[in-house]
N, C-alpha and C positions, 0 to 999 in steps of 0.2 A: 523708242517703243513703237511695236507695230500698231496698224487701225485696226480693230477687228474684220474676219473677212465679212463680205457683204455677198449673198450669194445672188445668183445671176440670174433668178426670175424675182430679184426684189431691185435688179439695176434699172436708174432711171437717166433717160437720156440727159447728157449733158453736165452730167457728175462727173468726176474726180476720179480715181482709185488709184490703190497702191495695195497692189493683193496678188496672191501664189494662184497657181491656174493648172491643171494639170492637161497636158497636149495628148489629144486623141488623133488628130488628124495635120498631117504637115505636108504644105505643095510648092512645089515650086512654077511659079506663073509666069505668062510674059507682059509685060506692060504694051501701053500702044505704039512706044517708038521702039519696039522688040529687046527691050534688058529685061532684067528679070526682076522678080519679087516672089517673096514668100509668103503663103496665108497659112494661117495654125486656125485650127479648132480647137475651143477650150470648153473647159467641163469644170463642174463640181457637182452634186448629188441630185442637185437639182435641175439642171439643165446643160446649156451648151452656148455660145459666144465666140463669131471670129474677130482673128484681128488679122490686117496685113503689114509685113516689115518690106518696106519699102527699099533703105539703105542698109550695108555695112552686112549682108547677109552673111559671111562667114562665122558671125556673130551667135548663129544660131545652128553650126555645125555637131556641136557637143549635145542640142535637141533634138530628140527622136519621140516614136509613137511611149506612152504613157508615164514620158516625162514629167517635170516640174519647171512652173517658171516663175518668178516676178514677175508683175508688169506696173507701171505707170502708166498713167494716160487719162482719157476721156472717151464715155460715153457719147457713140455719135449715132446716127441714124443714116442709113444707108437704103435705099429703095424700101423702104417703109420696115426695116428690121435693125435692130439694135446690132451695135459694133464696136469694139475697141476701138480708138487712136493711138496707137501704142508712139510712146515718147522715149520710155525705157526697158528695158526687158533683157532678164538675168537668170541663167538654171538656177535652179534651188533641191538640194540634196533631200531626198525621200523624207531623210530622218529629221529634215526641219520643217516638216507639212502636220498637220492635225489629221489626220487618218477620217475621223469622221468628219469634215467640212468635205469630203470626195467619196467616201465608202457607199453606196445609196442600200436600202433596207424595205423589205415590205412593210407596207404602214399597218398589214395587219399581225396581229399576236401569233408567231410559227405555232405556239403551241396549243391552241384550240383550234388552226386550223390545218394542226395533223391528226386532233382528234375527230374535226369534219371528212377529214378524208379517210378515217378509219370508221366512221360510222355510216359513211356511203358505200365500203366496200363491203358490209356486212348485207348485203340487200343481192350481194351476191351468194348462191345456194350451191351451185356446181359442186359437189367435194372433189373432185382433180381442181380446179379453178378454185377452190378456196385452201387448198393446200399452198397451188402455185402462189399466190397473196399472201399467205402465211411466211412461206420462206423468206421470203423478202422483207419482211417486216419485221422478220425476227434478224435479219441481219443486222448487224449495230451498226457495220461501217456504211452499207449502204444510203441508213435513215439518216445519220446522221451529213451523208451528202446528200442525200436528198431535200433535206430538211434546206442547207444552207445555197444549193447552187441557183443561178438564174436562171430564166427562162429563153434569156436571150444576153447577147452584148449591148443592142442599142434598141433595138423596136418596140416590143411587146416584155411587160415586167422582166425588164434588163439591172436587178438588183437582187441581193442576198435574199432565199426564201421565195423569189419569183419565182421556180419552176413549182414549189408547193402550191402557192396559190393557183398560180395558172393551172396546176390539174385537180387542183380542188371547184373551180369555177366551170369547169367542164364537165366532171362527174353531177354538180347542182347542175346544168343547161340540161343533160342526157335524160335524167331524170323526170324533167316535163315533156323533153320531144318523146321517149319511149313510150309516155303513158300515151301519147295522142296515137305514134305507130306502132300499134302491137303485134306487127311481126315480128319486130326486132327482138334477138337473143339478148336480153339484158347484162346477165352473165356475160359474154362476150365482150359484149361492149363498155360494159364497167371495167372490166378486166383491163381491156386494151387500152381506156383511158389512161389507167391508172400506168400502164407498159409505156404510151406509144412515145412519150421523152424521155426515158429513164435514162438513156446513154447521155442526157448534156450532165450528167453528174460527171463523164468524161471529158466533154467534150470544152467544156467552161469553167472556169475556175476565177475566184474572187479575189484580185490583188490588189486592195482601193478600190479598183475600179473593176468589172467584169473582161474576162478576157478570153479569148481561145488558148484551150493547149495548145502544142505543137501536133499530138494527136489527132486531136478535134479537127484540125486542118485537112490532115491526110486523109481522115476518113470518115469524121463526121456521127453526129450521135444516131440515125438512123442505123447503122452496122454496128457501132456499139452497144445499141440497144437490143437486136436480136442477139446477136453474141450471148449478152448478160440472159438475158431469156433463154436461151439454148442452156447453158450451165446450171441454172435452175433447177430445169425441166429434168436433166438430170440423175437428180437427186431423189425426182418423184416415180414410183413405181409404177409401169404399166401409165402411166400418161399419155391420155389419147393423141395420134398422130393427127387427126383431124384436126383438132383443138391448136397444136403447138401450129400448125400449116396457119389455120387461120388469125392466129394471132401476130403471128410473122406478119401477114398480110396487112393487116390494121398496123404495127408498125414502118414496115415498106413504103405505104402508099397514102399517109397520116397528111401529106402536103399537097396530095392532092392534083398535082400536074407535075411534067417532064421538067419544065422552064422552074420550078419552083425546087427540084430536088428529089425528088419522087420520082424511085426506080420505077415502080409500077404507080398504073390508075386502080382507087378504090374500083375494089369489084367485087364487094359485097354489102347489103344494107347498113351493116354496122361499120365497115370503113367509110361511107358514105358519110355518116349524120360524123364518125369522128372528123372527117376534115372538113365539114362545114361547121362545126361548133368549135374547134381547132383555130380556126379561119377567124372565125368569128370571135373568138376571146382576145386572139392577136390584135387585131384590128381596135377592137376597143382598149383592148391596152394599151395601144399605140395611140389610141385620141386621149385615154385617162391620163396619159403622163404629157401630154403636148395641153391640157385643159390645165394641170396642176400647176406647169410653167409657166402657163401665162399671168404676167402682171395685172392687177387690180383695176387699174383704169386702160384695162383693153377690152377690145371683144371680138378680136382676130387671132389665135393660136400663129405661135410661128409657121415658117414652109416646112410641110413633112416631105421629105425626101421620099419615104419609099409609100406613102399613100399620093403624093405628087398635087398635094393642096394645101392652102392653110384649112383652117375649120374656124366658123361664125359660134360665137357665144352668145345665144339671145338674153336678155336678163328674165329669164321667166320665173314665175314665184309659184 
């Protein structure tokens, strides 16, 4: 009989295990008398754990990206971060995994906060721009990929329902920087919230784990997402060119630099406040799921890769 799993921001160093792991990341290394070795990145819903296989690497031929595996071993520590000792380690067939010990989920309720995201868009007055929100909401297949994709694969709410929240927590930010900058086209820039990631409904897809289409690859949810907005627009009569111009715009240039993906730089007030509140909810997403991971008796968050630190937990009350 198996142990129950234990998942990876409750492992404590120097423990035991005999538990399935699903592989995100697999390299081949060199040692320091130049042979080689293999390291895997392992996942479950909750976080991430590597191990290194040292011997018998052919072993691990039949493992690729978002595999299954056994492991044995022990919990070790390694330059002050947790680490497998793998002793054993065996694929393990999809169909003998528990879907939800790896599937990860926003912790909050999809369904009130599609209702948040429909009662911030109602603050928009424009009737071409409340039409354009309309179609879209009246789409079934849409909502309902909207409703379920993420925001991301790994950084910022990389789980089911994460691209909801993530533009629902942008429309609440917009909302107080507008009121302080009243030049800004509200309309506009709710709209465009509400627009500028529509395309990762293409671009990602939920299999256990988040992942890119083959799509998403080639061309990524920023061209997806005007696309989908052009088809729309469409539909709508006499639809200002002005309008469709600038909304494109907010989607284009939502990332904000060349090096980050962005064809264009914001170059207008309201693509400005979206990629710095864009920016900004990434960012904190990326520290709210590195804060969740971290075990009880710590107060150092693991190494973020693409923020390029850990993060201090003070115990503040």
């Amino acid at each position: 009989m198996s142990t129950p799993h234990k998942f990876i921001k409750d492992l404590a160093a120097y423990e035991t295990i005999d538990q399935t792991f699903q592989v995100v990341g697999k390299q081949l290394r060199k040692k320091k008398d130049g042979s080689d070795y293999i390291r895997l990145e392992l996942r479950d819903k909750t976080g991430k754990i590597s191990t290194n296989i040292w011997d018998n690497l052919s072993q691990l031929d039949p493992i690729g990206q978002y595999s299954f595996v056994r492991i044995k071993g022990q919990i070790d520590i390694y330059k002050g971060e947790l680490q497998v000792n793998t002793t054993a380690i065996r694929p393990v067939s999809e169909k003998e995994i528990d879907p939800e010990i790896f599937t990860p989920h926003s912790p909050k309720d999809i369904g009130l906060l599609f209702k948040e995201l429909e009662a911030a868009l109602l603050k928009v007055k424009d009737p071409y721009l409340v039409k354009l929100i309309e179609t879209f909401l009246r789409d079934a297949d849409f909502v309902s990929a909207f409703k379920k994709s993420p925001a991301a694969v790994e950084k910022h709410q990389p789980y089911a329902g994460g691209l909801l929240e993530h533009t629902v927590n942008l429309l609440n930010l917009a909302q107080g920087v507008s009121a302080y900058y009243q030049t800004i086209n509200t309309d506009i820039l709710f709209t465009g919230i509400f627009l500028h990631d529509i395309g990762k409904i293409k671009e990602y897809e939920i299999k256990i784990s988040p992942q890119m289409t083959d799509e998403g690859r080639l061309l990524g949810h920023t061209i997806f997402g005007i696309l989908m907005l052009e088809e729309k627009i469409k539909a709508i009569k006499d639809f200002p060119a002005e309008y469709k111009l600038l909304l494109e715009h907010l989607i284009a240039s939502h990332h904000g630099q060349y090096e980050y993906g962005a064809p264009v730089l914001p170059m207008t007030q309201e693509a400005l406040v979206l990629h710095y509140l864009d920016n900004l909810d990434a960012r904190m997403g990326e520290y709210q799921t590195l804060q969740q991971n971290t075990p009880a008796n710590s107060v150092w968050t693991e190494w973020s890769k693409s923020l390029d630190r850990k993060f201090y937990l003070p115990e503040l009350k």
